[in-house]
C-alpha positions, 0 to 999 in steps of 0.5 A: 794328791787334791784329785782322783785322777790316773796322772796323780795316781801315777804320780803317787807310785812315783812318791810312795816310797819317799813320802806318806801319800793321801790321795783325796777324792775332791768330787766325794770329799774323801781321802785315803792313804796308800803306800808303796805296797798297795801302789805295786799291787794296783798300778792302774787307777782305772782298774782299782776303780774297776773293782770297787775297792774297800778303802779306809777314808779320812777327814779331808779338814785333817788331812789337808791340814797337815800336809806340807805338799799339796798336789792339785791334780783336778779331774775336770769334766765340764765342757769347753771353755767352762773347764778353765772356770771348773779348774779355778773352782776347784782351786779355791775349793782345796784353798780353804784347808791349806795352812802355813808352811805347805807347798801348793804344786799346781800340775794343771797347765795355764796359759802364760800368766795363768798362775798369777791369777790362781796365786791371787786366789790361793792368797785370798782364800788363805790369807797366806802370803805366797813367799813367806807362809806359803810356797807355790810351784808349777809343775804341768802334767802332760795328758796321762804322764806323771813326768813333769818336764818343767817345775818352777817354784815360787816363794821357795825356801831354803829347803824345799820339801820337793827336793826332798821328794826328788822334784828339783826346779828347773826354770828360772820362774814360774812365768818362764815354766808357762812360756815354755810349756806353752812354746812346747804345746804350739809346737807340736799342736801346730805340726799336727794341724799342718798334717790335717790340712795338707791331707784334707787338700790332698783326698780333695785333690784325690792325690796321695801324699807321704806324711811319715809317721801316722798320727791318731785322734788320741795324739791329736786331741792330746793338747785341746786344754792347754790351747784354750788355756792358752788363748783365754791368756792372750788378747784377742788378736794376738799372734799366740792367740791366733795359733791357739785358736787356729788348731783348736779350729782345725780339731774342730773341722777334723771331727766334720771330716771323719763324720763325712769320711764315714758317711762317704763309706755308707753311700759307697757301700749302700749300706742301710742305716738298720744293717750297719754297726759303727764302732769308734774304737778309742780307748780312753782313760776316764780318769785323766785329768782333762775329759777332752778325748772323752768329749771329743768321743762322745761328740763324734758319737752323737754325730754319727747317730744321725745317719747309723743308730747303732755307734758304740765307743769301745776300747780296742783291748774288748776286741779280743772277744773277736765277732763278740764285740761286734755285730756279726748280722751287720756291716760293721764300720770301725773308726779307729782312734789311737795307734795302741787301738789299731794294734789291737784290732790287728791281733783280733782280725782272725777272729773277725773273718765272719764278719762284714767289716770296713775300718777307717783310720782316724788320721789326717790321711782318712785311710781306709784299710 
């Protein structure tokens, strides 16, 4: 596993009983065995992490030298448009140690095209031959799932060392992989903008709509990579482009829209900047691949720090703690993110009785409860 990242760590838990796993830190340049048992024993990657394990590294040359599979699960953390530019970096960085015979998984999602180029730079780098000396397989991980829903191998032989692992193909090419995991991104991503828009004219319109099941930031940040993947793929001006972009757009105002919703909340309540307390309360995993929901967070955080000083970003799991995560001297307005935090919030509300609280559900709707 090239990338100390929690959909790798997961997908190692998967593997560990089929095949030795090396998970290699790309940004420390190390790499560390593990094994199913030690993987039983620490299920989360955030929690080992945590606690600051004593783990015995290797040489990343030896390693990556002698492993006939190669999963690049990245962790990327740069802004914007400039993580495709990290992702192809890191691509070639890891390129530089692979030898004959591997098989190279790419488990980044591209836009349709987006692995001829990066066979392009594997071969450069390596002087291999993907087809001969080398296979490459696509096999794109959803955010936070180690569940690959499509898997596409270019240059496979006669026994591919991922039917071994119990990774079969199942698409007819890698190009055909792209256009359906990207047909499965616009569609989902494009059913949360219709939400977004038709609940923004709704609260202008001060009418009440039905819009079924509640979806939060968390799920709605969910594809942000994959659409600039997308879009940087196809010509400007293109319909596919043009739908990329619009979502991307429509995130983009829905951050405007909680920022204002939450301003809305001040100047209703007349709170004062120095007795208010706002909470986004969002629980994010610092060790995904994509730093998308954690950028977003951080965005919405220095936002907000216009009109409150005091804006912290707390997973719901420290509300539990009741009063002691938030500030009983002030008012404390709780932006909530994701569903899994809402659900802890609920569980901690008789602990918050003491305290001045407005909670504001970051969904399409903006409804307070």
């Amino acid at each position: 596993m090239y990338g100390l990242t929690s959909e790798g760590y997961r997908l190692s838990v998967d593997l560990a009983e089929k095949a030795q796993v090396t998970i290699v830190d790309e940004l420390l340049q190390m790499a560390m065995d593990v094994d199913a048992a030690f993987l039983k024993k620490n299920p989360s990657l955030g929690e080992l992490m945590s606690g600051e394990p004593l783990l015995r590294v290797k040489p990343l040359e030896r390693v990556l030298g002698d492993a006939q599979v190669v999963f690049f699960t990245p962790r990327l953390r740069r802004p914007a448009e400039e993580s495709l530019t990290e992702a192809g970096t890191k691509l070639r960085d890891l390129s530089k140690y692979l030898s004959s015979g591997v098989t190279l998984v790419n488990t980044l999602p591209t836009g349709p095209g987006g692995n001829s180029e990066n066979v392009v730079t594997v071969e450069k780098q390596t002087g291999l031959k993907i087809g001969s000396t080398l296979t490459y397989a696509y096999m794109p991980l959803r955010p936070r799932d180690p569940k690959p829903g499509i898997v596409a191998v270019a240059g496979e032989r006669e026994k591919s060392p991922l039917e071994a692992l119990g990774i079969a193909s199942n698409s007819q090419n890698v190009f055909s992989a792209e256009i359906e995991y990207a047909s499965t991104v616009l569609g989902i991503a494009t059913a949360s903008v219709i939400q977004i828009e038709l609940a923004r004219k709704a609260r202008e319109s001060r009418v009440s709509i039905q819009s079924g099941r509640e979806i939060y930031l968390d799920e709605l940040a969910k594809y942000i990579y994959e659409l600039k993947a997308i879009q940087a793929r196809e010509e400007a001006g293109e319909s596919v482009s043009y739908l990329a972009g619009a979502t991307l757009k429509s995130l983009e105002n829905f951050v405007r829209y909680i920022v204002d919703e939450t301003r809305d909340v001040l100047k209703e309540k007349e709170l004062k900047a120095s007795r208010t307390k706002i909470t986004l309360l969002w629980t994010l995993d610092h060790y995904e691949m994509r730093a998308d929901r954690i950028q977003m967070a951080e965005g919405i955080k220095l936002r907000l720090k216009d009109y409150v000083t005091d804006v912290e970003i707390v997973a719901g799991s420290k509300t539990r703690g009741g009063a002691e995560t938030l500030d009983p001297l002030k008012h404390n307005v709780i932006i909530v993110c994701s569903a899994e935090d809402y659900d802890y919030l609920k569980q901690a509300k008789k602990g918050l009785r003491n305290v001045e609280t407005t909670v504001l559900l970051a969904t399409p709707a903006l409804r307070r409860d």
